[in-house]
Residue, then its C-alpha position, 0 to 999 in steps of 0.5 A: x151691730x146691724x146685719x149684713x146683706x152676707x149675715x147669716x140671720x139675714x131676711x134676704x133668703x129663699x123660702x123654706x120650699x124653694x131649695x127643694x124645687x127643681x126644674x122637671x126632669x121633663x123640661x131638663x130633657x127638653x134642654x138636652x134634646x135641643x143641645x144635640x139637635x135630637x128629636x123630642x119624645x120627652x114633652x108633651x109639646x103635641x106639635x101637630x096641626x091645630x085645626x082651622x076653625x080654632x085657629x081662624x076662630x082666634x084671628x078672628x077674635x083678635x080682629x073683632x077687638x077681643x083683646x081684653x079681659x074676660x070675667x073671670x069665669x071666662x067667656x060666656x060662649x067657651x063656657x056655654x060651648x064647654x056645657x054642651x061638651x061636657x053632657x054630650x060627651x061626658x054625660x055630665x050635666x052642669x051650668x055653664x053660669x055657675x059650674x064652669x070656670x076657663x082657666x090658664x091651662x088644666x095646671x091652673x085648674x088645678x092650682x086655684x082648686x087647690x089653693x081654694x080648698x085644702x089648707x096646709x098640712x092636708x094630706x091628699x092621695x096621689x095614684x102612681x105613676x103620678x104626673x109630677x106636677x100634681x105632686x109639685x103643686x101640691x108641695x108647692x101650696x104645703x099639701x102633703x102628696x101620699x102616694x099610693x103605688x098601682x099595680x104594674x104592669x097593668x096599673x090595677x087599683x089597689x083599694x087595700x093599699x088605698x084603704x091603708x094610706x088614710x089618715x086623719x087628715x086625708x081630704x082628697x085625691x087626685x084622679x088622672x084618667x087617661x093618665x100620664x105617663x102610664x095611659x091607665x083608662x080607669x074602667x067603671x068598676x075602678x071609677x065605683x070603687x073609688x067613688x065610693x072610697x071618697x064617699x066613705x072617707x069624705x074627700x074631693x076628687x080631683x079628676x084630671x080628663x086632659x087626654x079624654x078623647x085619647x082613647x085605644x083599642x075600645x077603652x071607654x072615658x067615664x067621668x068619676x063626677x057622673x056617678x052616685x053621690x059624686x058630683x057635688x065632690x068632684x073638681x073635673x079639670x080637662x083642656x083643650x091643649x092636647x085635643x086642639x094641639x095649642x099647649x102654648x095657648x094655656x086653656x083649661x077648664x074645670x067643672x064643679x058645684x057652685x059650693x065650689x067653683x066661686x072661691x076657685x074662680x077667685x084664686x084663679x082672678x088673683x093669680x092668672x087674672x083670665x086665660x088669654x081671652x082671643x084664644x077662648x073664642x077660638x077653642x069655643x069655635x072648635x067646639x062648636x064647629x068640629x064633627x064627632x069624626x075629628x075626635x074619632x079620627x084624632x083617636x084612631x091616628x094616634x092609636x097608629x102612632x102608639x102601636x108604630x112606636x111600640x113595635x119600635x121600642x120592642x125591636x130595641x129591647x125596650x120593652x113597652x107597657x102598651x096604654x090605652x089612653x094619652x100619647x105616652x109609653x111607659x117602656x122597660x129601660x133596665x138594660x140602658x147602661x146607666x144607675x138611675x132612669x135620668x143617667x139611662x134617658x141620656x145615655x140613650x139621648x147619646x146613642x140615638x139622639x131621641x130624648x125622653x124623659x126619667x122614670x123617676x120623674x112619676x114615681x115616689x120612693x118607697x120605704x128602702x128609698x128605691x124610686x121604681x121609675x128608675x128602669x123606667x123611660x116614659x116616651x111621647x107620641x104626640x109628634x108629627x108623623x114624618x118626625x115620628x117615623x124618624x124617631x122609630x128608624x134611630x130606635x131601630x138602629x139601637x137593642x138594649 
């Protein structure tokens, strides 16, 4: 008897992975917070002005008839524009011919390294609190995510426990620094020991820079791919969303070896094809055209908009672990009524129409099944000012 489209041995079904992925909490929270008319700490959105010469740059390109493909590298000037950046503000000194590649966002940055070099079944370390997508691509492409929990309240780098969660088939690890959610800056001491633990075990590094010029109270940026021996196993991975404030432009960027970045740049033409190519002209004019003061006045506001927000927080009797990097605050939610971090973020979403997002979201379970994000709320700073200083009075009205 032919089966059915109801029989159960039908071909017409999910894939094994699908039924575990669900939509971020991030973007749930999203939803909820539009539901209520709330303001929005959740996403990373980063909904401030972008600056003009990135924004004429691209008009500019759409009148010129830059409205077609790139190569798939991306645009020669973005990447020559990239290079620069890279050796004068990271110290990293690559060809922009060979070691560049512009990508739809850090995400496929990440995507295509993945896809290009680790197979299934591959084991890559994760540091938590992680960003959840890094652990989801990674599932996603059948790599098993092993997390390896740092230190709280300060994130310090375990080695030992590092050193323990390697196995036959560790092959990388992943790197976010200035990191989300905690805002951990790796110092070099950190950076060392890691680059010497990925030279021991020989293993890619995988280092997420997005929020680079996101830097407080005298934190210090250094790029893992700089030290001894670690170029050639380093993919640094970084974007212009956050700076530039164009996270719905899609444009990131990796560096690496010329090993590497010709099958990356493959697997980025075969899934994205090329980032959008009018809004590369753009970020390659803001590199071009912004002063070192744009950067360091963009540090300097939004260490304001941190310490702003973490007065609140404390007020509210929400404790908050301080970062020294990125736009986000990790803060202690365990006296919001609630059983898990997503019942306490809308609890508090109800109470004070502000939304956040889940603990949960950036930390693992441990052996007993207890995820320690669950007390845990990650806020977003990344508002325009007049938003954020409403978001603080609705805080100040609320005590845990």
């Amino acid at each position: 008897m032919p089966a059915t489209a109801t029989s159960v041995h039908s071909n017409l079904h999910l894939s094994e992975f699908a039924p575990t992925f669900v939509q971020s909490e991030i973007r749930a929270m999203n939803g909820a917070c539009a539901a209520v008319n709330g303001i929005n700490m959740a996403q990373g959105v980063c909904d401030t002005d972008p600056p003009h010469p990135v924004v004429e740059g691209a008009i500019e390109a759409i009148r010129s008839g830059h409205n077609i493909y790139s190569r798939l590298e991306g645009v020669l000037a973005l990447r020559q524009a990239i290079a620069k950046k890279l050796a004068t503000f990271n110290g990293l000194h690559v060809d922009p011919e060979r070691e560049v590649l512009v990508t739809c966002g850090s995400t496929g940055a990440m995507h295509s390294a993945l896809l290009a070099l680790l197979d299934p079944g591959d084991e890559c370390l994760v540091l938590e609190p992680f960003y959840g997508y890094h652990v989801s691509t990674l599932a996603s492409q059948r790599i098993v995510p092993v997390v390896v929990p740092l230190q709280a309240p300060e994130w310090a780098l375990d080695m030992d426990r590092l050193r323990a969660a390697v196995t036959p088939r560790t092959r990388a690890i992943i790197l976010n620094s200035p990191g989300n959610p905690s805002g951990k800056v790796f110092t070099l001491a950190e950076l060392e020991s890691l680059a010497e633990f990925a030279i021991d075990h020989d293993l890619f590094v995988l280092t997420d820079e997005m929020y680079e010029y996101f830097l407080y109270d005298g934190a210090r940026h250094i790029s893992i791919a700089t030290l001894p021996g670690m170029a050639e196993r380093t993919i640094t991975i970084s974007g212009f969303s956050k700076t530039f404030s164009v996270t719905g432009w899609r444009l990131g960027y990796l560096a690496a070896s010329p090993r590497w970045t010709e099958s990356i740049g493959n697997f980025h033409d075969l899934t994205y094809i090329c980032a959008p190519s009018p809004l590369q002209h753009g970020a390659a004019a803001g590199l071009l055209a912004l002063p070192e003061r744009f950067y360091t006045d963009l540090a300097a506001e939004y260490q304001q908009k941190r310490d702003m927000v973490c007065a609140s927080l404390t007020r509210a009797g929400l404790t908050p672990s301080v970062p020294n990097g990125a736009y986000y605050i990790l803060a202690d939610a365990s006296r919001v009524p609630g059983n898990d971090a997503k019942q306490r973020a809308r609890r508090l979403l109800a109470d004070t129409g502000v939304a956040t997002v889940a603990g949960s979201a950036f930390f693992g379970c441990d052996a007993g099944g207890v995820n320690h994000g669950d007390t845990v709320l990650r806020f977003c700073f990344a508002k325009k000012q007049e938003e954020l200083v409403e978001a603080c009075q609705r805080l100040d009205t609320y005590r845990a």
